[in-house]
C-alpha positions in Angstrom: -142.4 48.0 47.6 -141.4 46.4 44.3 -139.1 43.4 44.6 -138.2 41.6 41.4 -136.3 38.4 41.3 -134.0 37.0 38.3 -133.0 33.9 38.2 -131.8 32.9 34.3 -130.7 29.5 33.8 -130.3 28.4 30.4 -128.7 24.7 29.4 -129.9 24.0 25.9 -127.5 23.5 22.6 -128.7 23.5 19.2 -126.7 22.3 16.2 -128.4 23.6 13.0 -127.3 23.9 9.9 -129.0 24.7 6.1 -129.4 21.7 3.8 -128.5 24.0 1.2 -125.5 25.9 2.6 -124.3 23.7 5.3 -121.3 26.4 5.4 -123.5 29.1 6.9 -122.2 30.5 10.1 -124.4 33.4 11.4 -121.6 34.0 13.8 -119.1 35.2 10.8 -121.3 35.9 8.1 -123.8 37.6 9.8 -127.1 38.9 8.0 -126.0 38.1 4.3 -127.8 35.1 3.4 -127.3 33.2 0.8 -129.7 34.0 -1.6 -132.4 34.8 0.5 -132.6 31.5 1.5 -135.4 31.2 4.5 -133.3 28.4 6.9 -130.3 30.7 6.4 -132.6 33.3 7.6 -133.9 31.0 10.7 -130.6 30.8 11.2 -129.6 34.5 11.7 -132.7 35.2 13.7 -131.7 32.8 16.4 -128.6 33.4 16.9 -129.8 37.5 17.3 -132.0 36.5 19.6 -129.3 35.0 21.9 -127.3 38.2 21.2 -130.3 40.5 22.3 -130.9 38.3 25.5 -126.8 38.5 26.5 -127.1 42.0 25.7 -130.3 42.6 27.8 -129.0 40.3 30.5 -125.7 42.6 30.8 -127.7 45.9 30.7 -130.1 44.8 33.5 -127.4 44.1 35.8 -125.4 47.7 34.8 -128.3 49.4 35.5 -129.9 47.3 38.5 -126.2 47.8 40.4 -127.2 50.5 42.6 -130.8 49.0 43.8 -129.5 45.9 45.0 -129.5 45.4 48.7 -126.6 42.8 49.8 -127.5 41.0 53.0 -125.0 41.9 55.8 -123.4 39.1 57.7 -125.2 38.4 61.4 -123.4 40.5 64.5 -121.6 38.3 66.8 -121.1 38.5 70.4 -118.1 39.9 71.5 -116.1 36.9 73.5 -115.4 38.6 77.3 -112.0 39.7 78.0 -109.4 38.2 79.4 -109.0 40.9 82.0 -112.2 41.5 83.4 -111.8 37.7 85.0 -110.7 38.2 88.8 -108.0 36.0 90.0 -107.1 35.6 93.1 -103.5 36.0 94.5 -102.2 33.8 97.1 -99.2 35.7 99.5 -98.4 34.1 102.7 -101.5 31.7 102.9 -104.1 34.0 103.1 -106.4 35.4 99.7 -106.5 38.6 98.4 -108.1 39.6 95.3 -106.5 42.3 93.1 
């Protein structure tokens, strides 16, 4: 049996920008550098690379949907009824049960 855990966690910020075009945004400009320039370039590739893991991250869970096994809660004891107690009735002093 094959059992395969992910856990992805992922706290990290990086604030870059190109000495030359400090206007870059891969975001909005995309893959048009400015003049080939190669930190513009750096640039682009990293913020691909967070794309492509989203993107892989999302299609894994689509596709995984149907293997997973959910645990199901624990079976409790059913409490006894009410009903099944005997009681006794008093009539005229003496005992009698029902």
């Amino acid at each position: 049996m094959l059992k395969f855990r992910f856990k992805l966690k992922i706290n990290d910020a990086i604030e870059a920008k190109c000495t030359r075009h400090p206007r870059f945004n891969p975001e909005k400009e995309g893959h048009n550098f400015k003049g080939g320039c190669a930190t513009c370039q750096k640039l682009w590739n990293v913020y691909r690379a967070k794309l492509e893991l989203e993107r892989a991250v999302r299609l894994f869970q689509r596709e995984s949907g149907p293997w997973i096994k959910y645990r199901q809660p624990r079976a409790t004891k059913p409490a006894a009824a009410p009903d099944a107690i005997e009681t006794p009735i008093v009539l005229g002093g003496h005992d009698v049960l029902e």
